[in-house]
C-alpha positions in Angstrom: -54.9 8.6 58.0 -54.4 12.7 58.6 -51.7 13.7 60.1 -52.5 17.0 62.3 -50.5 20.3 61.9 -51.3 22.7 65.0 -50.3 26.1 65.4 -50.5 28.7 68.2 -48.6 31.8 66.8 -50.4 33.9 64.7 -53.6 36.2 64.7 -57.1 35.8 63.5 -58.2 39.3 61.8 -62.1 39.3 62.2 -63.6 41.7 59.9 -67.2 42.6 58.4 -68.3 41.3 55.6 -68.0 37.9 54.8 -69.3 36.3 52.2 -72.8 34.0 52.8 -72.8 30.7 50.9 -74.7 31.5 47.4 -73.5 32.2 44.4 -74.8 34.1 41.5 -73.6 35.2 37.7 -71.8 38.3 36.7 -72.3 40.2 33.9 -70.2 39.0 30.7 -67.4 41.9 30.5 -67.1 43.6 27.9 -63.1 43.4 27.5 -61.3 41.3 29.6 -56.9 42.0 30.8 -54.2 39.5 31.1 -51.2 41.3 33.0 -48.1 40.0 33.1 -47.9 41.6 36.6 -49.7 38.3 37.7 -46.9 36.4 37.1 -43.9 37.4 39.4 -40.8 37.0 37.6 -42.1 36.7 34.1 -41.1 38.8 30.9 -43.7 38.1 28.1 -43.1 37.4 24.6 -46.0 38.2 22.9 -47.2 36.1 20.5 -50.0 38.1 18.9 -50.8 41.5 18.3 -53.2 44.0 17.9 -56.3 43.2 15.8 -55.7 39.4 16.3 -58.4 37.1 16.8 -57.8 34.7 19.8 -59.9 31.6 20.8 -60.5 30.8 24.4 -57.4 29.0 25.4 -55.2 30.6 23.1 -51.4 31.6 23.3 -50.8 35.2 23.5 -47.6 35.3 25.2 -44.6 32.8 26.4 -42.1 33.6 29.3 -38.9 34.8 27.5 -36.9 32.9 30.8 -39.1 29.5 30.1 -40.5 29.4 26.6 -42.4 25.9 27.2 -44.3 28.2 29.9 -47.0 29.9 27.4 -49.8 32.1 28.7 -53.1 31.9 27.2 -56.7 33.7 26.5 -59.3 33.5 29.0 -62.4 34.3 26.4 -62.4 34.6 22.7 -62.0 37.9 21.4 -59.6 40.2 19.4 -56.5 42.3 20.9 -57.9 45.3 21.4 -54.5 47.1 23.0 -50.9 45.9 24.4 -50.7 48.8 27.0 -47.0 49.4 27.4 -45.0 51.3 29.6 -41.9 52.9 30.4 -38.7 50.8 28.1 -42.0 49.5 26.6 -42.5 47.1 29.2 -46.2 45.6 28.7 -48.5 46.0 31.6 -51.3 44.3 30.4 -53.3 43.2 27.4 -56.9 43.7 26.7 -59.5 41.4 25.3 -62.8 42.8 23.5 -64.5 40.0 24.2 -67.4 37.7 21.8 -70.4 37.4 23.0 -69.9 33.9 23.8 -66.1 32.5 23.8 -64.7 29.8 21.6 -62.1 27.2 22.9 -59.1 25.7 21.7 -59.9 22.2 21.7 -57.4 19.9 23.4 -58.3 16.4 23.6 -59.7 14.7 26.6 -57.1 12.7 28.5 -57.0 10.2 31.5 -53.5 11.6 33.8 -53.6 8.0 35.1 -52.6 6.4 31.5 -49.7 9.2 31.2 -46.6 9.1 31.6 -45.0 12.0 33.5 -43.5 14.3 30.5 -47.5 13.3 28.6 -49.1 14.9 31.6 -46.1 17.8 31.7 -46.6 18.7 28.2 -50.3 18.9 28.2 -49.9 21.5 31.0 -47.5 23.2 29.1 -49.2 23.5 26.1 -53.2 24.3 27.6 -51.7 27.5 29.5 -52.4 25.1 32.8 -48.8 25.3 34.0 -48.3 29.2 35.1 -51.2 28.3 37.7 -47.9 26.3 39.7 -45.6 27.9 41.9 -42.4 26.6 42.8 -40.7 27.4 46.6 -37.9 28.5 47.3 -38.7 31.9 45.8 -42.6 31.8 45.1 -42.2 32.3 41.7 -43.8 29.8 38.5 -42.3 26.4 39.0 -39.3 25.5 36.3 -40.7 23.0 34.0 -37.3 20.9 33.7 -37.4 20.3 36.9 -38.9 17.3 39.7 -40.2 18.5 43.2 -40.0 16.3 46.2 -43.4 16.7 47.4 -46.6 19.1 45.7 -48.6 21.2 48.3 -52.6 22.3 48.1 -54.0 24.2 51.0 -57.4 23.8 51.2 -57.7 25.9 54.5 -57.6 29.5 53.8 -57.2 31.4 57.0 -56.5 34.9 55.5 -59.1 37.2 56.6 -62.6 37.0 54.7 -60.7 34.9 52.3 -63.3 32.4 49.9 -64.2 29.3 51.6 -62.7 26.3 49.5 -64.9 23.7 50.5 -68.1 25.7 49.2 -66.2 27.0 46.4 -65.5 23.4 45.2 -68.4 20.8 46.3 -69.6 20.8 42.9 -65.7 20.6 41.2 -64.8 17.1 43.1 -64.5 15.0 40.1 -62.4 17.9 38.4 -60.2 18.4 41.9 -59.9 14.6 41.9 -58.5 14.2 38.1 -56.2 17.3 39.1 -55.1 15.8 41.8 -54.4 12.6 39.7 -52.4 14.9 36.8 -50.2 16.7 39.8 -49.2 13.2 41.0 -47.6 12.7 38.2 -45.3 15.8 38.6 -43.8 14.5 41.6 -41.3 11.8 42.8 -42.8 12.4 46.7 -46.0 12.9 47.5 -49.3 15.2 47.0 -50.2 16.8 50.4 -53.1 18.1 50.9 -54.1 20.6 54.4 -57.9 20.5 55.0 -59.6 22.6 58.2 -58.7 20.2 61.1 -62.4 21.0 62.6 -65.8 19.3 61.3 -66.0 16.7 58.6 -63.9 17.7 55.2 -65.9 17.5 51.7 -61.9 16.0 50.9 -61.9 13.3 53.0 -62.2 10.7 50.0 -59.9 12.7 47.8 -57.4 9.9 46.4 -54.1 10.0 46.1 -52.9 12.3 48.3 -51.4 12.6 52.1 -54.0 14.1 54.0 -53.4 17.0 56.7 -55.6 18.3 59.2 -54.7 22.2 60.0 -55.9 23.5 63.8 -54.5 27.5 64.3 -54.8 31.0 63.8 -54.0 32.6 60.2 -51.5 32.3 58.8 -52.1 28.2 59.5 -53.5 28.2 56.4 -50.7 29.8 54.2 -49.2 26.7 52.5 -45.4 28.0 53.6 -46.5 27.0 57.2 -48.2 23.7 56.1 -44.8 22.9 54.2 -42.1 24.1 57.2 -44.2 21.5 59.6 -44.2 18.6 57.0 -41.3 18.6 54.8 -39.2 21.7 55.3 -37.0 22.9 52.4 -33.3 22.2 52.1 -30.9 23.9 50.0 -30.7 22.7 46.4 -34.5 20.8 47.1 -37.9 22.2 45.2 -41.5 22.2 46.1 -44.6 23.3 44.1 -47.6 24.6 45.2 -51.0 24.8 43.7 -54.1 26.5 44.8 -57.3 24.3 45.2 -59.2 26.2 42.2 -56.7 25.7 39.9 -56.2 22.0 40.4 -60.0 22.1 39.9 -59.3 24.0 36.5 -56.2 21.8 35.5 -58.4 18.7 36.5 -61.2 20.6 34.0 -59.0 20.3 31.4 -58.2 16.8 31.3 -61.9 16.3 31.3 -63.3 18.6 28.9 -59.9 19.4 26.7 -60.7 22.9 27.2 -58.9 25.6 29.3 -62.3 27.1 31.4 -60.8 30.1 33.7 -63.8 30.6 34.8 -63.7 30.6 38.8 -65.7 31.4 41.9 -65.0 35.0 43.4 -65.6 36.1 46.5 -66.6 39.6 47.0 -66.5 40.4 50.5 -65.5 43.7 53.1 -67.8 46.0 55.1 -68.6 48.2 52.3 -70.1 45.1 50.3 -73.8 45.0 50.0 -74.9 41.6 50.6 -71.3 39.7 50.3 -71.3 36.5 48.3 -69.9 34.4 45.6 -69.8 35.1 41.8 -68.6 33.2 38.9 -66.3 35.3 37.3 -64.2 34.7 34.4 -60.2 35.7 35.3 -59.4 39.1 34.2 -62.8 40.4 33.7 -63.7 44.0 34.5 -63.5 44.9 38.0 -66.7 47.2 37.7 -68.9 44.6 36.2 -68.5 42.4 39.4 -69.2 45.5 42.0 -71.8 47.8 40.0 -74.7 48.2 42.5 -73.1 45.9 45.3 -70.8 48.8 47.2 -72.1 50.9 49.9 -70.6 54.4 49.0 -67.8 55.9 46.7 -65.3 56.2 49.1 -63.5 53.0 48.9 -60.7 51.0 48.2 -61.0 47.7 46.0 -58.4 45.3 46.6 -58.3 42.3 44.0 -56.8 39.4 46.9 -56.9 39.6 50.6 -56.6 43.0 52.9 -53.0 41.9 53.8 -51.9 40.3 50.4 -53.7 41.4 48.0 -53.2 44.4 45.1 -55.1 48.0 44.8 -57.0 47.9 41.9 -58.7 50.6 39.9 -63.0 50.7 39.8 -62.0 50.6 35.7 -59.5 47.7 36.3 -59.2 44.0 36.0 -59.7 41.4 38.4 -56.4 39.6 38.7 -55.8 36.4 36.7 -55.3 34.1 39.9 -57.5 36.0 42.2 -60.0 34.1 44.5 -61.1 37.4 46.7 -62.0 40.7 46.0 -61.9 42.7 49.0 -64.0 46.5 49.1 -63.0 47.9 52.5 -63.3 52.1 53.2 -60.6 54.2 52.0 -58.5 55.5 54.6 -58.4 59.7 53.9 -60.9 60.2 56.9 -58.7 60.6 60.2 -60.1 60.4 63.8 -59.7 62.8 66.6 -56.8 61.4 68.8 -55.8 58.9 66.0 -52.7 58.4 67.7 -54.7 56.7 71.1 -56.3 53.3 70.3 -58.2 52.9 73.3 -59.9 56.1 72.4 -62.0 54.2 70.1 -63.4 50.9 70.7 -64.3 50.2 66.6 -60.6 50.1 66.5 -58.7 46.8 66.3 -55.1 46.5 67.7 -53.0 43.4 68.1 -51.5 44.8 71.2 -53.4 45.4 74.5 -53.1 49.0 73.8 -56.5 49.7 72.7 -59.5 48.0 74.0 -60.3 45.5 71.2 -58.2 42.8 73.5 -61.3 42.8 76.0 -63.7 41.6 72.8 -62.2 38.4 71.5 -65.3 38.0 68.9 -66.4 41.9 67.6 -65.8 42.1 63.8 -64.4 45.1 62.7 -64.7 47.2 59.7 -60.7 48.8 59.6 -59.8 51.5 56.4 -56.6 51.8 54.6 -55.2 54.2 56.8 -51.8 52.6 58.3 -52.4 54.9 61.5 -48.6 55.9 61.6 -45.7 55.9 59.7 -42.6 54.4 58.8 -40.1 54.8 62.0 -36.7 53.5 63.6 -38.9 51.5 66.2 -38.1 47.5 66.8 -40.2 46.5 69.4 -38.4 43.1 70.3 -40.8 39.9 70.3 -43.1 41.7 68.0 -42.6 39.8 65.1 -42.3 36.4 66.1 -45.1 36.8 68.2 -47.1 35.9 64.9 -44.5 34.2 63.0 -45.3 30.6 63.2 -42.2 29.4 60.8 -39.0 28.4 63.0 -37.1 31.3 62.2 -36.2 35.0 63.5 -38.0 37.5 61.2 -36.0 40.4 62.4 -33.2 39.5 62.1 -33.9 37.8 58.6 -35.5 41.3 57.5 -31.9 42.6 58.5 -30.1 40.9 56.3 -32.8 40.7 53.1 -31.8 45.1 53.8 -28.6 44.7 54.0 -28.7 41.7 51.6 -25.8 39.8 53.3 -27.2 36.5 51.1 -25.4 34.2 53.5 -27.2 35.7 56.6 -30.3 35.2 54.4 -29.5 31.7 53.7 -29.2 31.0 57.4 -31.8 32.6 58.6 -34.4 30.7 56.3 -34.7 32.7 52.9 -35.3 29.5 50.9 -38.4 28.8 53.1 -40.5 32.2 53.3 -42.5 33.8 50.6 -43.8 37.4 51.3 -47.2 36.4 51.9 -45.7 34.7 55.1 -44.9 38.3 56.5 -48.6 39.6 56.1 -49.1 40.0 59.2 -46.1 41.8 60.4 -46.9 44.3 57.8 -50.2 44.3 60.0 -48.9 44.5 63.5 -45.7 45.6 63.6 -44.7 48.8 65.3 -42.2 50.4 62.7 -44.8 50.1 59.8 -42.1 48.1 57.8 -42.9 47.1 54.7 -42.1 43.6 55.2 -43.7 41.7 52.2 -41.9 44.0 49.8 -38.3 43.5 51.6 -38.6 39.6 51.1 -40.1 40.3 47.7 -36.9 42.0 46.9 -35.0 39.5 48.9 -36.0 36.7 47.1 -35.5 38.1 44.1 -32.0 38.8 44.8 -31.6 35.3 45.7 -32.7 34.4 42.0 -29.8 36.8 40.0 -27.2 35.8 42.6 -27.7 32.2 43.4 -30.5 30.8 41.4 
């Protein structure tokens, strides 16, 4: 029995370029990047160095906070460089990969004949655990501790963001035994949010509470899914896991190997023929678009356009990314690009342009943030897409002024920056919202933990 989750607030960004349902292979990189980067929060202790041969699976670096949490190899290879920068600070390390990869070999194991610290460990020791996030904070889940309940969102609402019941019909029996190893984590229970519209591939997915999701984006961010079914308290934990990577932890009971192998979609107007690829994490970002973008001029975004991170044509593809995003760069400016409505190819969350008047036209939007930063609060702004039960301006305030007991008030413990995407998008003063809770939350770590 599902229990429904419907939301009205928020805003559907219809774009160009979404991906059609095929998928097809990508050229084996040549060398491949883990970046610490990935992992918010996390200060690597490298465990090999350069000229090291790694297998598939192996440990390259721990967290210096968390030492059980150990980062691992996603292809066989040797270190080609640590790339360090300033205070020598290590902003990724590169992989020149085999030809064909080699896998530590951890043995096969049923989650349902563990007991809780078996399963724990396992994760620990495959490289599995960094793909769990803990909230409050949205940072990688402390392995000493118990959540209340685990959350998978298996609606993603973000705009041209992969579609998660195509990317996993073939990966049920891994999502299953993942689902199966997770429970174990837990004293509450494993909730799972499905699309509340049409039948779910799901629907026989055991041992978890099921939830059916009706609602703009961001109805599909898991923060919204866990503020409408067990909202967080002080002193009380959560963890989150995407769909993919129970798949991959599931894969790993099954196969005793650590596969990061995933399916990428590679989507945006300047996309030729938008699909799906099978793309192992951190491979080169040119091997997955060479001959699939329309012109030069572009900006590749490994994520979402409201989430996700600029990335270089000669960079990586992030290790947890699910979307790459190629939309035009945004160094061309319009006659008038200060009047909306003087261009109908123009989308605007207010009913100051014209795109209010065409509910279902796609649009094909650049980089450009058509504005700047400005001492503008339009009041009702905000919440007008804020589906969480708090006030986002006012919490803003006080993550700027960091007053930590306005922020505790106002509902710091249950936001994560994703959850202010779209205020980055629409509102008026151009405030860089994502990046003030960012900061916020981090503050909240030093000072109250």
């Amino acid at each position: 029995m599902s229990k429904d989750i419907r939301i009205k607030k928020g805003l559907d960004l219809k774009l160009k370029g979404e991906a059609a349902h095929k998928v097809a292979q990508v050229t084996r990189s040549k060398v491949y990047a883990v970046k610490p980067s990935d992992f918010h929060g996390v200060t690597p202790k490298m465990v090999v160095k350069e000229g090291d041969n790694v297998k598939a699976g192996e440990v390259i670096f721990f967290s210096k906070s968390d030492e059980k949490v150990k980062f691992v190899a996603p292809v066989s290879g040797k270190i080609q460089e640590i790339k360090r920068g300033e205070k020598r600070v290590i902003l990724e390390i590169l992989i020149a990969a085999d030809s064909q990869d080699v896998f530590v070999e951890h043995s096969k194991k049923n989650p349902n004949d563990l007991s809780t610290e078996e399963v724990k460990a396992h994760l620990l020791a495959s490289g599995c655990w960094p793909f769990i996030n803990q909230r409050p904070y949205d940072v990688i889940a402390n392995s000493a501790d118990t959540p209340k309940a685990i959350f998978i969102s298996a609606y993603a609402t973000a705009p041209l963001a992969a579609d998660v019941e195509f990317v996993l019909e073939n990966k049920l029996e891994a999502f299953q035994v993942g689902i199966d190893a997770l429970a174990k984590l837990t004293s509450g229970k494993v909730h799972l949010s499905v699309k509340g519209k049409g039948k779910s591939i799901f629907k026989d997915v055991k041992g978890v509470s099921l939830h059916q999701v009706y609602g703009p984006h961001p109805a599909g961010n898991v923060g919204v899914q866990i503020a409408k079914i067990s909202p967080i308290n002080a002193g009380e934990r959560v963890w989150t896991v995407t769909p993919q990577d129970v798949a991959i932890i599931g894969e790993l009971f099954l196969t005793g190997k650590f596969n990061a192998t995933r399916t990428v979609a590679l989507v945006g107007s300047e996309v030729k023929d938008a699909q799906y690829y099978n793309v192992i994490s951190g491979a080169a970002i040119a091997d997955l678009v060479a001959g699939k973008i329309e012109s030069d001029n572009v900006r590749v975004i490994s994520g979402d356009v409201l989430t996700g991170a600029k990335v270089k044509m000669d960079g990586n593809l992030g290790f947890l990314s699910n979307t790459v995003t190629v939309i035009p760069e945004g160094n061309v400016y319009r006659m008038f690009g200060w009047m909306p409505f003087a261009s109908p190819s123009v989308h605007s969350a207010s009913r100051t342009g014209l795109s209010w008047l065409m509910p279902g036209k796609k649009y094909a939007p650049n980089t450009n943030l058509n504005g700047e930063e400005r001492a503008l609060v339009v009041t009702g702004e905000m919440e007008a897409v804020m589906p969480l039960d708090i006030f986002p301006m006012q919490l803003l305030k006080a993550c700027l002024a960091s007053d930590i007991d306005k922020m505790e008030s106002l509902g710091i413990y249950e936001v994560a920056p994703e959850d202010f995407a779209l205020i980055d998008y629409t509102n008026t003063s151009k405030l860089e919202a994502q990046q003030i809770i960012r900061e916020a939350l981090d503050l909240m770590i030093k000072e109250v933990g």
